[in-house]
C-alpha positions in Angstrom: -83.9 0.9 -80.7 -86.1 2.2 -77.7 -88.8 3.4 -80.4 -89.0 -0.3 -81.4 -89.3 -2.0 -78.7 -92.2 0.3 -77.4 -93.5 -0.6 -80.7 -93.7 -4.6 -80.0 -94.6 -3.6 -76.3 -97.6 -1.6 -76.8 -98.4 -1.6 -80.8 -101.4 0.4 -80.3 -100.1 3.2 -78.4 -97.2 3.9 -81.0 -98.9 5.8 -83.9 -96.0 5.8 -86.5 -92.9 2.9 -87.5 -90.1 5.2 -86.9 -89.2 8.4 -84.3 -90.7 12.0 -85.5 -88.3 13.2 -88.5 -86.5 16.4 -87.9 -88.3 18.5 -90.1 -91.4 17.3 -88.0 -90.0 18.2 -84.8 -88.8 21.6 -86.3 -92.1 22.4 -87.9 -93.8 21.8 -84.1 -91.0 24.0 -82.7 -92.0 26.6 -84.8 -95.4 26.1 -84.5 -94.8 26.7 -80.5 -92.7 29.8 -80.9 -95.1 31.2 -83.0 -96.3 33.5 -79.8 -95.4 33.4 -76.1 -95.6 29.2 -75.2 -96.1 30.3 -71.6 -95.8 27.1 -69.7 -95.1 24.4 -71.9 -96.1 20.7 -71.9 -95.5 17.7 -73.9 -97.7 14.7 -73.9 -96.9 11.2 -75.3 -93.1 12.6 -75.6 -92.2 8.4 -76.3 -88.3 9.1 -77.2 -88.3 12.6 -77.3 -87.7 13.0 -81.7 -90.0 16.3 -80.0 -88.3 17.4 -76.8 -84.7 17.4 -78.4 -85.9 20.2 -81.1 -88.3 22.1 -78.0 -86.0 22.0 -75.1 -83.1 24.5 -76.6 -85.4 26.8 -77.9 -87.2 27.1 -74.6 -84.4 27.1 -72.6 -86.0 30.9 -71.2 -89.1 29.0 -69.9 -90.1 28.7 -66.1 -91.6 25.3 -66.7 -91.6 22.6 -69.5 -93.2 19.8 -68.3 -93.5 16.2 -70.5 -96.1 13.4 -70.0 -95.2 9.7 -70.9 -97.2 6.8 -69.6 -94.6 4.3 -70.8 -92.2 3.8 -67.9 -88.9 2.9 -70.1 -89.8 6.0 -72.4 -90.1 7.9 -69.5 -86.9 7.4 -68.1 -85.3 7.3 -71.2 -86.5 11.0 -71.3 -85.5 11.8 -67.6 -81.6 10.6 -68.4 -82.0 12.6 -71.9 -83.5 15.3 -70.4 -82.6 15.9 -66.7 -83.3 19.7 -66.9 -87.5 19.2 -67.6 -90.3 18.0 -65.7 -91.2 14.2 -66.8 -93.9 12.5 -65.5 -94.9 9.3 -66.3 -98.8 9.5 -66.3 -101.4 9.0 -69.2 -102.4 12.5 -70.9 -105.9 11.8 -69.7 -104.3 13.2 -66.5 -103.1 16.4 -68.0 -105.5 18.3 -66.7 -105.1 17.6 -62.9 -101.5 19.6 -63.3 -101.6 22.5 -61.0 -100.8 25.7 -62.4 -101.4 29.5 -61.7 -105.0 30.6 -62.6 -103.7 33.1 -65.1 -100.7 31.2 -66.9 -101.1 30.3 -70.8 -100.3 27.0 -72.0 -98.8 25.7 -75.0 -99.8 21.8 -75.1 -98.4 19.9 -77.7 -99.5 16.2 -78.5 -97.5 13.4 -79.5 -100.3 11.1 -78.7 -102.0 8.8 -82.0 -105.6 9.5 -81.3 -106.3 7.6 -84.6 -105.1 4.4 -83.6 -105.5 5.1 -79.6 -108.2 2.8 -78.4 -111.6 4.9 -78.4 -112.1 5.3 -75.3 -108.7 5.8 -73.9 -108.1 8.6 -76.7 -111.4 10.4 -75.4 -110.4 10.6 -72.1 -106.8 12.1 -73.3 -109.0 14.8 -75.6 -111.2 15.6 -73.1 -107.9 16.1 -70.4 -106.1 18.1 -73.1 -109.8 20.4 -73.6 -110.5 20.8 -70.3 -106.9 22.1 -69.6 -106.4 24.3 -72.3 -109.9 26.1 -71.6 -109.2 26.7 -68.0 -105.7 28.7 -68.6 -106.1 31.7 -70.9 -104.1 32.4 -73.8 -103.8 28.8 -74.4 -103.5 26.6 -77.5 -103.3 22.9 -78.4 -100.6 21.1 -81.2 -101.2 17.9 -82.5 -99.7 16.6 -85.4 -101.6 13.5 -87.4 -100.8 11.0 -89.8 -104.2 11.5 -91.5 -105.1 12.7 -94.6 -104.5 17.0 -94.7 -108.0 17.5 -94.6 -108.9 15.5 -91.4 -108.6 17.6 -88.3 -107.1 15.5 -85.2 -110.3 15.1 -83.6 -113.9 16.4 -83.8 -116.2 17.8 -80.7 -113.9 20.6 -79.8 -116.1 23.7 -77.6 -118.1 26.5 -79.1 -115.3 29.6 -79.4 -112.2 26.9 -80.8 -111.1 26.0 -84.0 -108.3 24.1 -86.4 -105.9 25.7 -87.9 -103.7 23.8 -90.1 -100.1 25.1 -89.5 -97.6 23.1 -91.5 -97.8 19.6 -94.0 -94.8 17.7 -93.2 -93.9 15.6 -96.4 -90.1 14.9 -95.1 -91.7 12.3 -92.4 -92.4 8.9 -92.2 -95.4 8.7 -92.7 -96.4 12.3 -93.4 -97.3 14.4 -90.9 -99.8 17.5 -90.7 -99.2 20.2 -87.7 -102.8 21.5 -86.3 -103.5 24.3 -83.8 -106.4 24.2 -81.7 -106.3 27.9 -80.6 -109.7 30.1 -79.5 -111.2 32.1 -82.0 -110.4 35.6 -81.9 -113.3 37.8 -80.6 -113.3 39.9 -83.7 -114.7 36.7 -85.3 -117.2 35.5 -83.2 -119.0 38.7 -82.7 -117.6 40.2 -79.7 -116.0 43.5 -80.3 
């Protein structure tokens, strides 16, 4: 019922007509425990279909920390969730969080780029970039709606790339998991 109504509240900000499936949320988790998260953070979290499958299998980390800028979905997550962080800001503040110069980050995006207006989905991109290429050893997981061949978003820095984790048919719609993770330096030349 939540995930509705935030649908006829902000149309445009919801990118799907039901709650991530299960096997979405699952692929995701997996996605994130493929190596150490390090500090993890959620953004666009809306009901948390998300959270519920990453909070147990986390429950080790120092710091899981979930963006929503809708204020109901936000303290929907809060009384779901009262063991994490939940702010509600936009991602496009993401990368004002303070953190330890050193600490890796595992940043996984809820948030519909594709049907985000332009300029508001740019300023969340460019948050999410400039926050996973100041902490080292950090990554970037966005899930689309798209077809499998379209990466979430283009203009990503010299020394990045997509890598297409998992294809989600057991969603509605579809889903494709994509890691944005730095290309290893024995395949850009540096030895």
């Amino acid at each position: 019922m939540a995930f509705a109504l935030g649908c006829l509240r902000h149309p445009r900000r919801m990118g799907a007509i039901a709650p991530a499936s299960r096997a979405l949320a699952r692929a995701i988790r997996d996605e994130v425990l493929r190596s150490e998260p390090g500090v993890l953070i959620e953004v666009g979290a809306g009901t948390g279909a998300i959270t519920r499958a990453l909070a147990p299998a986390l429950v080790a980390q120092d710091r899981f920390v979930v963006f929503e800028r809708d204020p109901e979905f936000a303290d929907l997550l809060r009384a779901s969730f009262p063991q994490l962080e939940v702010l509600n800001h936009c991602a496009s503040r993401v990368d004002l969080l303070t953190l330890a110069a050193d600490t890796p980050v595992t940043l996984v995006s809820s948030l519909p780029l594709l049907s985000m207006p332009g300029d508001e989905a740019r300023q969340c991109i460019e948050a999410m970039l400039a926050l996973i290429a100041r902490q080292p050893r950090s990554r970037l997981i966005q899930y689309t709606y798209a077809a499998r061949h379209l990466r979430p978003f283009n203009g990503i820095p010299a020394g990045w790339h997509w890598r297409r984790s998992a294809s989600v048919w057991a969603n509605l719609p579809p889903a494709t998991v994509w890691a944005l993770e730095q290309v290893p330096a024995s395949h850009n030349g540096i030895h």
